[in-house]
C-alpha positions as CSV (number, residue, x, y, z in Angstrom):
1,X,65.9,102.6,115.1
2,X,69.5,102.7,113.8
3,X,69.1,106.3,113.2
4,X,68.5,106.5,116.7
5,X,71.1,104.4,118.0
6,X,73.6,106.8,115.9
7,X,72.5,109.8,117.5
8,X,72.8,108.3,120.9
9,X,76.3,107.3,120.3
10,X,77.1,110.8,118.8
11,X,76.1,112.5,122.1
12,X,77.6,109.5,124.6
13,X,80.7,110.4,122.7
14,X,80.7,114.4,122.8
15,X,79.8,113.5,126.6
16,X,82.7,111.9,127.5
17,X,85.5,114.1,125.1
18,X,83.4,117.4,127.3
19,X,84.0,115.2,131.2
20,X,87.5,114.5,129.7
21,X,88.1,118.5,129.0
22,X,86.5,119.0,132.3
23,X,88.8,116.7,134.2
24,X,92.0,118.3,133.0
25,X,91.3,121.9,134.0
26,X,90.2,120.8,137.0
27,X,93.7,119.2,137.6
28,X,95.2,122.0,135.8
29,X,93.7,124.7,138.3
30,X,94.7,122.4,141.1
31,X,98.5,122.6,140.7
32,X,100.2,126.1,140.6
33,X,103.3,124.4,139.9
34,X,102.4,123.0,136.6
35,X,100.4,126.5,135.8
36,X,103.7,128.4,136.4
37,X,106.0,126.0,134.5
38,X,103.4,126.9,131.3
39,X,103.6,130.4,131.8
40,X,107.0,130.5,132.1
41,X,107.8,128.4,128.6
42,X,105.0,130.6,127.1
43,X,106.4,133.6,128.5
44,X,110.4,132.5,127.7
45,X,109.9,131.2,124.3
46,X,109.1,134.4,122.8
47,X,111.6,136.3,124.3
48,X,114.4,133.9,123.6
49,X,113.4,133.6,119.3
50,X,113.3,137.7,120.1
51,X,117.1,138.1,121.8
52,X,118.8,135.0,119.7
53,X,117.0,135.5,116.2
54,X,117.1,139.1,115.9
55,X,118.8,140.8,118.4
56,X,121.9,139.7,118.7
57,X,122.2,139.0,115.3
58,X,121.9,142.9,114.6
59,X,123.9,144.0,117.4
60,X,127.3,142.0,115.8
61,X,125.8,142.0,111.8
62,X,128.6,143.6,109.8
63,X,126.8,145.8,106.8
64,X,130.2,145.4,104.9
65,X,132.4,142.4,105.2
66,X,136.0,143.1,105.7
67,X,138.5,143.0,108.6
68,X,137.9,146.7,110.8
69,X,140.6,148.4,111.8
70,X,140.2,149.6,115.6
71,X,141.0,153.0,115.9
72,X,141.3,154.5,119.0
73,X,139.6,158.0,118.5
74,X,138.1,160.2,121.2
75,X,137.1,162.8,119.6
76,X,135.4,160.1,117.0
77,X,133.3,159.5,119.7
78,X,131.7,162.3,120.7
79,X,128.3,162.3,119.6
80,X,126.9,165.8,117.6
81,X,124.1,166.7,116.0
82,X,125.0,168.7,112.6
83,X,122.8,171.2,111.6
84,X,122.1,171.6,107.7
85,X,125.2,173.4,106.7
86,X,127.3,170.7,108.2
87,X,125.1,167.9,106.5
88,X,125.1,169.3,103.2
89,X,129.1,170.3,103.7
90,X,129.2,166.6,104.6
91,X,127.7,165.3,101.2
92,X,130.0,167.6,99.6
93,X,133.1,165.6,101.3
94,X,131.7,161.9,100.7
95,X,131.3,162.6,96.9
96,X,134.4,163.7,96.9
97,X,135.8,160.8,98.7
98,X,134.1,158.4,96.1
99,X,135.4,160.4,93.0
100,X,139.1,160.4,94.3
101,X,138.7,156.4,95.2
102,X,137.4,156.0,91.4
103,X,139.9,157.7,90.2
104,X,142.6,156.1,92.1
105,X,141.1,152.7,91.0
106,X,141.2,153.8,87.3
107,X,144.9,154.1,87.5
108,X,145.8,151.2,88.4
109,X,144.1,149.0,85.8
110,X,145.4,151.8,83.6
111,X,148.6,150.0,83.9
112,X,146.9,146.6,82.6
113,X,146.2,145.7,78.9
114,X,143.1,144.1,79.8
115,X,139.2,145.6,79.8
116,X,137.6,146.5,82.7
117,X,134.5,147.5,84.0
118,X,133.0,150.4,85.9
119,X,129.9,150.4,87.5
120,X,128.9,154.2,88.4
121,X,125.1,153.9,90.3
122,X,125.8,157.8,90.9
123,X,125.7,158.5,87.4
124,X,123.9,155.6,86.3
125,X,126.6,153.9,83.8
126,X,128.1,151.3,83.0
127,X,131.1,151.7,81.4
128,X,133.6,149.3,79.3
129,X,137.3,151.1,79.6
130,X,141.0,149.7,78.8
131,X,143.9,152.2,79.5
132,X,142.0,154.7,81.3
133,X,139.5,155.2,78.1
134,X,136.2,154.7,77.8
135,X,134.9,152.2,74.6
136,X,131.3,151.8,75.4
137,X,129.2,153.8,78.3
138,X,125.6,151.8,78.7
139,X,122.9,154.1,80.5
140,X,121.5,152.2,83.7
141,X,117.9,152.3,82.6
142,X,117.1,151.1,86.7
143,X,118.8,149.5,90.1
144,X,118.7,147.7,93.3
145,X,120.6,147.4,95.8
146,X,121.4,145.2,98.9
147,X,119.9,147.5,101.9
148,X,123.6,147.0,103.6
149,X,125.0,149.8,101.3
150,X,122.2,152.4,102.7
151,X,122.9,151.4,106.1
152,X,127.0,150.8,106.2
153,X,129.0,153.6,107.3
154,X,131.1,155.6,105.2
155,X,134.3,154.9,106.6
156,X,133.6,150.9,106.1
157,X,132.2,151.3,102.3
158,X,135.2,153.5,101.4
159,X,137.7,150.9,102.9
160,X,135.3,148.1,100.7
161,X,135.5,149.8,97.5
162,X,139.1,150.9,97.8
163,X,140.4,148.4,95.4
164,X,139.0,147.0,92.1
165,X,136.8,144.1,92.4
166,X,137.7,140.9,90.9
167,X,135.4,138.1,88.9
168,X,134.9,134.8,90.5
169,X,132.4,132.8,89.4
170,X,129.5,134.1,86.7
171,X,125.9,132.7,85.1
172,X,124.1,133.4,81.8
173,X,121.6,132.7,79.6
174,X,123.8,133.6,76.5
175,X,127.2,132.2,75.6
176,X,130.3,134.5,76.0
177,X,131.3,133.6,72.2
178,X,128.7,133.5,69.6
179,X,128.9,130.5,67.3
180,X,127.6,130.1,63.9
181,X,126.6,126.6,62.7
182,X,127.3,125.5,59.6
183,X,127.4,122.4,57.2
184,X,130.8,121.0,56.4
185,X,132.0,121.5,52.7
186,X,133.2,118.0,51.3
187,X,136.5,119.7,50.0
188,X,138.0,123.2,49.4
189,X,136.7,124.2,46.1
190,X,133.0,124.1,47.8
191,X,134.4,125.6,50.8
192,X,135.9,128.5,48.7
193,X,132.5,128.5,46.7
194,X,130.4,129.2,50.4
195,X,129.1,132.2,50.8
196,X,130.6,134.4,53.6
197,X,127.6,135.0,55.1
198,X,128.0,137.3,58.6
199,X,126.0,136.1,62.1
200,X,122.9,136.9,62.3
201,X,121.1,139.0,64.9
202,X,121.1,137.2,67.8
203,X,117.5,137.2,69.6
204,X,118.1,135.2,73.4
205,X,116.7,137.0,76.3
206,X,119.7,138.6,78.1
207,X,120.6,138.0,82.0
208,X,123.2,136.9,83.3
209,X,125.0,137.1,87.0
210,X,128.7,138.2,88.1
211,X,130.3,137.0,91.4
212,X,132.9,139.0,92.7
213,X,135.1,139.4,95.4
214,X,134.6,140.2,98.7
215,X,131.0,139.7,98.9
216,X,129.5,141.6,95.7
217,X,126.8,139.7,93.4
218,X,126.2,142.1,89.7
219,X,123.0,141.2,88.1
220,X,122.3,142.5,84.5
221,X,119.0,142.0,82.6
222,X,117.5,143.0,79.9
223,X,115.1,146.0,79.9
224,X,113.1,144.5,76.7
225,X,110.4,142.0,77.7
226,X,111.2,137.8,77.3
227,X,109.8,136.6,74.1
228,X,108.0,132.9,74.9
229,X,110.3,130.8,73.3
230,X,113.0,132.1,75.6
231,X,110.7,131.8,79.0
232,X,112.4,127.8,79.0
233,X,116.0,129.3,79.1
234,X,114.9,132.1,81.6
235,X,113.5,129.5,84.0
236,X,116.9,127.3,83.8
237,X,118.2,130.4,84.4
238,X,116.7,131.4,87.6
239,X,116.7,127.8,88.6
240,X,120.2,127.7,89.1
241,X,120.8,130.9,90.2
242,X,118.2,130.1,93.5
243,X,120.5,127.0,93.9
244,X,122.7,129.1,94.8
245,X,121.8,131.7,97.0
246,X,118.7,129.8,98.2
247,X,119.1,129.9,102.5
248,X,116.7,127.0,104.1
249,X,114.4,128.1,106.6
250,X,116.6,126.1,109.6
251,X,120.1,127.7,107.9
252,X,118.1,131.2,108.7
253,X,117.3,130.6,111.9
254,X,120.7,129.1,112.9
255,X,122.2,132.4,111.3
256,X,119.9,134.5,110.6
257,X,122.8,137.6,109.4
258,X,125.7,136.0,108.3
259,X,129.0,137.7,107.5
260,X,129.6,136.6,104.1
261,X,126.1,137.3,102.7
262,X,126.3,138.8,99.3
263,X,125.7,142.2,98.8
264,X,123.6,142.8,95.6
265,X,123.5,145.3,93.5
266,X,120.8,144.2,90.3
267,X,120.8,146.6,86.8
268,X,118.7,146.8,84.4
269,X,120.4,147.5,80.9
270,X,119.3,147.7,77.4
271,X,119.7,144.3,75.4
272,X,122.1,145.5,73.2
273,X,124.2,146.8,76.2
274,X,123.8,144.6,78.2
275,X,124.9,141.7,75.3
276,X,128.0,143.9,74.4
277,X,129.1,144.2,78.2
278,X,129.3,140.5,78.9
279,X,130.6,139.5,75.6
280,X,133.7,142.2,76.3
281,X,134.9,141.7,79.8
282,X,137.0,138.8,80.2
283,X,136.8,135.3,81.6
284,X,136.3,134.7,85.7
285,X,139.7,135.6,87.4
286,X,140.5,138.2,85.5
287,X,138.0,140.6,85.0
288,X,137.9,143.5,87.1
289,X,135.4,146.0,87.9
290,X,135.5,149.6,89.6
291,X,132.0,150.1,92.1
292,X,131.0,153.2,93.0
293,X,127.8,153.2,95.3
C-alpha cells in the first residue's frame, strides 16, 4: 500500500512540473515581445564577446612594445606582391640588417669592463663575451619563442632590438655563488692543519629565468632530465615563476592583449652551460644582453 501511495505521488508530481512547462510556452508563444527581446540577447551576446574580446583587441595589439614612430610614407604604402627573386633578395637584406644591429650592439658594451651576453637564435648560441671577445659559446640544444616575434614587422623588431637589453629582475633554482660548508676550526693551528679540499660537483637541476627590459622574459633549462630529489626545488621553482606571470580568467577577459605582455623566448642548454652562463653574468641592473631573433 505505501509502495503504491509512492508511485502515485511520483507521477502527481511529474504531472504538475509537465502543466508547469506547458503553461510557460504557452505564455511564451503568446508574446512576441518577450520572444524578440530573447533573441536579441541571444543573438547580441555572441557578437559583442566576438567584437570586444577578440577583435578589437587584435586590431590595436602591438606585437612589439615600444613607442612607433609615424612616418608619413606614400610609396610605403603601396601594396605589391614580390615575386621570388624579390623575397629571397628580401631575406638577403633583413639578415643583413640583423648582423649590422649585432654588431653595432657589440661595440658598445665593448667599451664596458663588464660581461655580457649574446643570445644568437639564428645560429643557435649563446655566447659569454667582455671586450668584444668571446669566453664561452653554449650550443642552443632547442627554442621557443613568443608568437609576437613571427608575426611583428621588421621595421618594429629592428627598432626593439636596436640597443642591448638590460637585466631586471631574475629566478633560479641554483644560487649565483656556490658555497661550501664547513665546520669551524677551534684555532689556527687546526685551521692551517684542514685540508684544502676543492667544491665538489655540484648536482641541482638547472633553470632559472631573466627579466629584461622592455618586455623580454629568457628562460634557460637544463637539457639533462631532473633527478627526484630535485623534483621539490623544481616545483618551488615553477610555483613562483606562475605567480608571476599567471593572468586570471577575469584579467583576460578585461584585456585580453595587453601591451606590456612579455615576450618569451625559452632555451634549452646543456647543464654545464647553462650553470656556467648564470654563474658569469652579473647581478640584476647590470647585466646586459645582445638578442638577435
Amino acid at each position: 500500500m505505501a509502495h503504491e501511495d509512492s508511485d502515485e505521488s511520483k507521477r502527481f508530481s511529474s504531472n504538475k512540473d509537465q502543466n508547469h512547462l506547458k503553461l510557460f510556452f504557452k505564455w511564451f508563444v503568446a508574446h512576441r515581445k518577450i520572444q524578440f527581446s530573447f533573441l536579441l540577447m541571444v543573438g547580441i551576446l555572441p557578437l559583442f564577446l566576438l567584437i570586444y574580446g577578440v577583435l578589437i583587441p587584435v586590431s590595436i595589439f602591438k606585437p612589439i612594445p615600444y613607442n612607433k614612430t609615424e612616418v608619413n610614407d606614400t610609396i610605403s604604402s603601396v601594396l605589391t606582391k614580390p615575386n621570388k627573386e624579390q623575397v629571397k633578395k628580401l631575406y638577403e637584406i633583413i639578415a643583413k640588417e640583423k648582423k649590422l644591429n649585432l654588431q653595432r650592439n657589440r661595440l658598445k658594451l665593448a667599451q664596458q669592463d663588464s660581461i655580457y651576453l649574446l643570445l644568437n637564435l639564428a645560429d643557435s648560441n649563446i655566447i659569454l663575451e667582455v671586450k668584444g671577445l668571446p669566453i664561452r659559446t653554449a650550443r642552443i640544444l632547442d627554442f621557443e619563442t613568443s608568437k609576437r616575434l613571427v608575426v611583428a614587422d621588421h621595421e618594429d623588431l629592428l627598432q626593439w632590438i636596436s640597443d642591448p637589453f638590460s637585466l631586471k629582475q631574475e629566478l633560479s633554482t641554483i644560487l649565483k655563488i656556490p658555497i661550501l660548508v664547513v665546520d669551524a676550526p677551534k684555532d689556527t693551528a687546526e685551521a692551517a692543519r684542514l685540508p684544502r679540499k676543492p667544491l665538489e660537483p655540484e648536482k641541482t637541476v638547472v633553470h632559472y629565468t631573466l627579466w629584461f627590459d622592455r618586455g623580454l622574459v629568457l628562460e634557460v633549462n637544463q637539457a639533462e632530465d631532473v633527478n627526484p630529489e630535485d623534483e621539490g626545488l623544481l616545483h618551488s621553482y615553477h610555483k613562483k615563476y606562475d605567480s608571476i606571470f599567471h593572468r586570471t580568467i577575469l584579467a583576460k577577459m578585461i584585456d585580453p592583449l595587453p601591451d606590456d605582455l612579455p615576450i618569451k623566448v625559452k632555451v634549452t642548454l646543456s647543464e654545464a652551460d647553462a650553470r656556467a652562463i648564470y654563474r658569469a653574468i652579473p647581478h640584476s641592473q647590470n647585466a646586459k644582453l645582445i638578442f638577435t631573433p
